[in-house]
N, C-alpha and C positions, 0 to 999 in steps of 0.2 A: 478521367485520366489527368496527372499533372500535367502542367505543360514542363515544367521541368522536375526530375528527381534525379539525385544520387544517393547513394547504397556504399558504404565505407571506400567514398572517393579519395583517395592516396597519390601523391607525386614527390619521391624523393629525390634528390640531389645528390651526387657524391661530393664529398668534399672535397676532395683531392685529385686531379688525374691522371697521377702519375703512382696513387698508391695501388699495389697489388690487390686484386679485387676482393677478398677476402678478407682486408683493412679499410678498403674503402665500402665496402657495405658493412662493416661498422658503424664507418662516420659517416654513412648519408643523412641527409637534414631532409626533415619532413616539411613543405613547401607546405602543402596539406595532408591532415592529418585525421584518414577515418569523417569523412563530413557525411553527413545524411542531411538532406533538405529535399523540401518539397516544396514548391511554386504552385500557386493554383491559374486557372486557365482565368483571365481577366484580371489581373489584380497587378498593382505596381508594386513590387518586390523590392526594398532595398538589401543591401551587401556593405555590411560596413566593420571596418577593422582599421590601424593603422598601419602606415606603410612598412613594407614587409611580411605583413600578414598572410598573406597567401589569396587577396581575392584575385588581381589578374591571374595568376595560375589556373584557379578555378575555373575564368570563363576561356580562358583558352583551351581547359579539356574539354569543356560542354562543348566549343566548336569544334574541335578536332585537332586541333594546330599543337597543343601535346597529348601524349599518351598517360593515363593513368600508370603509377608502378601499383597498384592494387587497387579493388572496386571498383565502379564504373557507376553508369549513368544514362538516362535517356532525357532529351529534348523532345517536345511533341510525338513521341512514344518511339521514338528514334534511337538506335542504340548511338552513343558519340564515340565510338573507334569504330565499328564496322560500318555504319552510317553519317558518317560525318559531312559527307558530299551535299547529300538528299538535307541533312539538318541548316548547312550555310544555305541552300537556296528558297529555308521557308522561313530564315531569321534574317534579322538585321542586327550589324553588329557596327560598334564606333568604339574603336579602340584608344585607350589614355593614349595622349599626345601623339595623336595620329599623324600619319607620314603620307605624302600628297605629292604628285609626281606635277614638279612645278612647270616642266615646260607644256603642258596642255592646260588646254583654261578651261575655266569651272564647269561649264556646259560640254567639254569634251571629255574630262573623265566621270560626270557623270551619269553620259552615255556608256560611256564603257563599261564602270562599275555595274550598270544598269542589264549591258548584255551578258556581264559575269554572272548574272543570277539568275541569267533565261527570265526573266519578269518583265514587264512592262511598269512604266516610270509613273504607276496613277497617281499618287500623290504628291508630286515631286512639286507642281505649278502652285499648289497651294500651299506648302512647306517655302520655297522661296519666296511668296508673296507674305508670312506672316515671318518671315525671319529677314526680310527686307536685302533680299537679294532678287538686283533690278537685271532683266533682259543684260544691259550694259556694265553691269559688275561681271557677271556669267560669261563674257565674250571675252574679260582677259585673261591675261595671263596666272595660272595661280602665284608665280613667285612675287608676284606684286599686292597680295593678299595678305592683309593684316593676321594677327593670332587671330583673333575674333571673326572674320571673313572665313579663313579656315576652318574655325569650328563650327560653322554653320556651317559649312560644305560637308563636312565629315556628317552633322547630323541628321542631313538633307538624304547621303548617300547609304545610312541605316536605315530610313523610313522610306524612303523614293518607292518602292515597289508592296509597300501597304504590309511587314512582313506580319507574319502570327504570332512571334517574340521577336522584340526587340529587346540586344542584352548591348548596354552601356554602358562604359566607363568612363569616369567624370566628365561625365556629358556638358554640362555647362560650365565647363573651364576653361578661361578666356571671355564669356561672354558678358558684356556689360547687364547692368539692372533690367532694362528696358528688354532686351533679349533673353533675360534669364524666367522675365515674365509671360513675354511670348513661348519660351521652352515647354514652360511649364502647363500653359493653355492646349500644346501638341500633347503633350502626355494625357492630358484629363479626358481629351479626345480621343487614343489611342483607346484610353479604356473606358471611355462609352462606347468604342464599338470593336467591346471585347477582346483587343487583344492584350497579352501579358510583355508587360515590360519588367527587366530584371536589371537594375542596374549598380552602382556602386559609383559614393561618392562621401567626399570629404566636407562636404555642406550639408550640416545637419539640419540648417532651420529649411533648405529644400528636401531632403528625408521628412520630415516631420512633415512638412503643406505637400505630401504626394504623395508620401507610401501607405500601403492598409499595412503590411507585415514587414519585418526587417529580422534580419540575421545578423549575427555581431560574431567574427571571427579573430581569434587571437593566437599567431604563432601557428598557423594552420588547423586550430580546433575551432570547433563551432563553440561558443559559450552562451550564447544565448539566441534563441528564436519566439519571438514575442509580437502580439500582434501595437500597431505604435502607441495607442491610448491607455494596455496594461504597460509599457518603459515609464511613459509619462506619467502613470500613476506613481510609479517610485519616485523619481526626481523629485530631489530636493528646491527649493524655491529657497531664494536668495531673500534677506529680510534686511532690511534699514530701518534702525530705532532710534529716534532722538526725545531724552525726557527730561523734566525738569525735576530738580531734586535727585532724590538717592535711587538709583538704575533698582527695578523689579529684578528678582530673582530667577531666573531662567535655567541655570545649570541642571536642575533634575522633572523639567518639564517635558513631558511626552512627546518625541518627534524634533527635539529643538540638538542643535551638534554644532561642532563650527563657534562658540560663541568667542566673541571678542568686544570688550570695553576699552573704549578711549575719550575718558572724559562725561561728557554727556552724550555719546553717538551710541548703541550696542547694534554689530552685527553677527548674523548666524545665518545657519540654513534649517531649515523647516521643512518636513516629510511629514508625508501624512496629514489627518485631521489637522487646520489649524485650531480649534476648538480652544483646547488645552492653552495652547499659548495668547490666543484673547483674552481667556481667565485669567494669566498670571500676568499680565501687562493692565488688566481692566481700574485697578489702584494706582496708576503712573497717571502723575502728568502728560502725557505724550503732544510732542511739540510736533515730532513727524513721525509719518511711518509711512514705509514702502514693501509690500510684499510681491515680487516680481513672479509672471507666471512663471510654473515648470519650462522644462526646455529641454528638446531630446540629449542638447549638450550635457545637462546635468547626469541625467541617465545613465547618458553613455561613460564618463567620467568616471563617477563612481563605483559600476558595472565593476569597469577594469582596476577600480580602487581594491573591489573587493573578494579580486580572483585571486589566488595565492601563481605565483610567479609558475 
């Protein structure tokens, strides 16, 4: 069984709220639009789109906090509208720029958050010791909590009760290098011991060092579900050429796009086999050369280069 699936998952907007309803279910906007995805039990799932897309929508129908306008969906075999109760008390969830009730301090809502879930707080001790929240940070106040203090609280109060899914949203935002590496060491954990995390975030090179599969949503369609290492097979790789004498010929070599001459510099992007483009540079002088890995950036970039509007 997935841990998560939906089935022509739908959320419209009306445009208008003052137009007659028969105009304004006209102009409803499709938040999301017909999505199908499938999560598997274990596995770090990324969500990725840019802003507007419709992924926070999405995880707020998986918990319940909106209503599908058409198709539905289950969380650990959960339906999420007639079960949405039973779905928040076996997930954890950390919502984009999360909201923290500043007069209690760190250790007092995340007792409380803790009773919201009927769970007991088993990982919580070890989650502050690797995200470097001390007994003495925990005793103040939150409104005296950095950005960063806070998102460790938010991410501390997703995990604290050990859930089955964890579904995140840019989970590591705010969080310096040093903590974003500690983050990323709770995750790998998470799923050595099998639970699924489903997150979404605008840092691709943490997509890439953490996810097996991603989904790429646009305007509330899914456009692509891929597992990461066929994306990065596409991605183009970034090339820097410098030669001496009359620049080789590149324009009609297999995989090669992008070209630009300036001088003695040539750059391009490069897909696929570099094979081809050895050959036609293998006659050059070559003073330098740089061919930079793929990178889900690249991917995703042109992904959306080459979707029609």
């Amino acid at each position: 069984m997935p841990a998560i699936q939906t089935l022509g998952l739908t959320k419209h907007y009306r445009a208008g709220p003052r137009l007659p309803f028969s105009r304004a279910r006209a102009a409803a906007i499709a938040a999301v639009d017909s999505l199908d995805l499938s999560v598997n039990e274990g596995e770090i799932f990324g969500f990725l789109g840019p802003n507007g897309a419709g992924k926070s929508t999405t995880i707020r129908m998986l918990l319940g906090f909106l209503h599908p306008s058409a198709g539905g969906g289950r969380v650990l075999g959960l339906d999420i509208v007639r079960e949405s109760v039973a779905i928040r008390r076996r997930t954890g969830y950390l919502p984009g720029g999360i909201a923290l009730y500043d007069s209690l301090t760190g250790e007092a809502l995340l007792d409380y958050l803790a009773r919201l879930s009927d769970r007991p707080p088993v990982r919580r001790a070890d989650l502050c010791e690797r995200l470097e929240l001390s007994q003495r940070t925990l005793r103040r106040k939150i409104r005296d909590y950095s950005r960063g203090m806070r998102q460790k609280i938010g991410i501390v109060q997703a995990l604290q009760h050990d859930p089955e899914v964890a579904i995140l949203d840019e989970p590591s935002e705010g969080l310096d290098p040093l903590m974003q590496r500690a983050f990323y060491d709770i995750l790998d954990r998470l799923k050595a011991a099998g639970r699924t995390v489903f997150f979404s975030s605008h840092v691709l090179s943490e997509v890439e060092r953490l996810c097996d599969r991603v989904a790429i949503i646009r305007r509330g369609r899914l456009v692509a579900l891929e597992n990461v290492a066929s994306l990065l097979a596409r991605a183009r790789r970034q090339v820097t050429l410098r030669v001496e004498g009359a620049p080789p010929s590149l324009a009609e070599v297999a995989g090669v796009s992008h070209l630009e001459e300036r001088g003695d510099l040539l750059t391009c992007r490069l897909e696929g086999d570099p094979r081809p483009f050895l050959v036609a540079i293998q006659r050059s002088v070559v003073l330098d050369l740089t061919i930079e890995p793929a990178r889900l950036e690249e991917a995703f970039v042109d992904f959306y280069e080459d979707v029609d509007p």
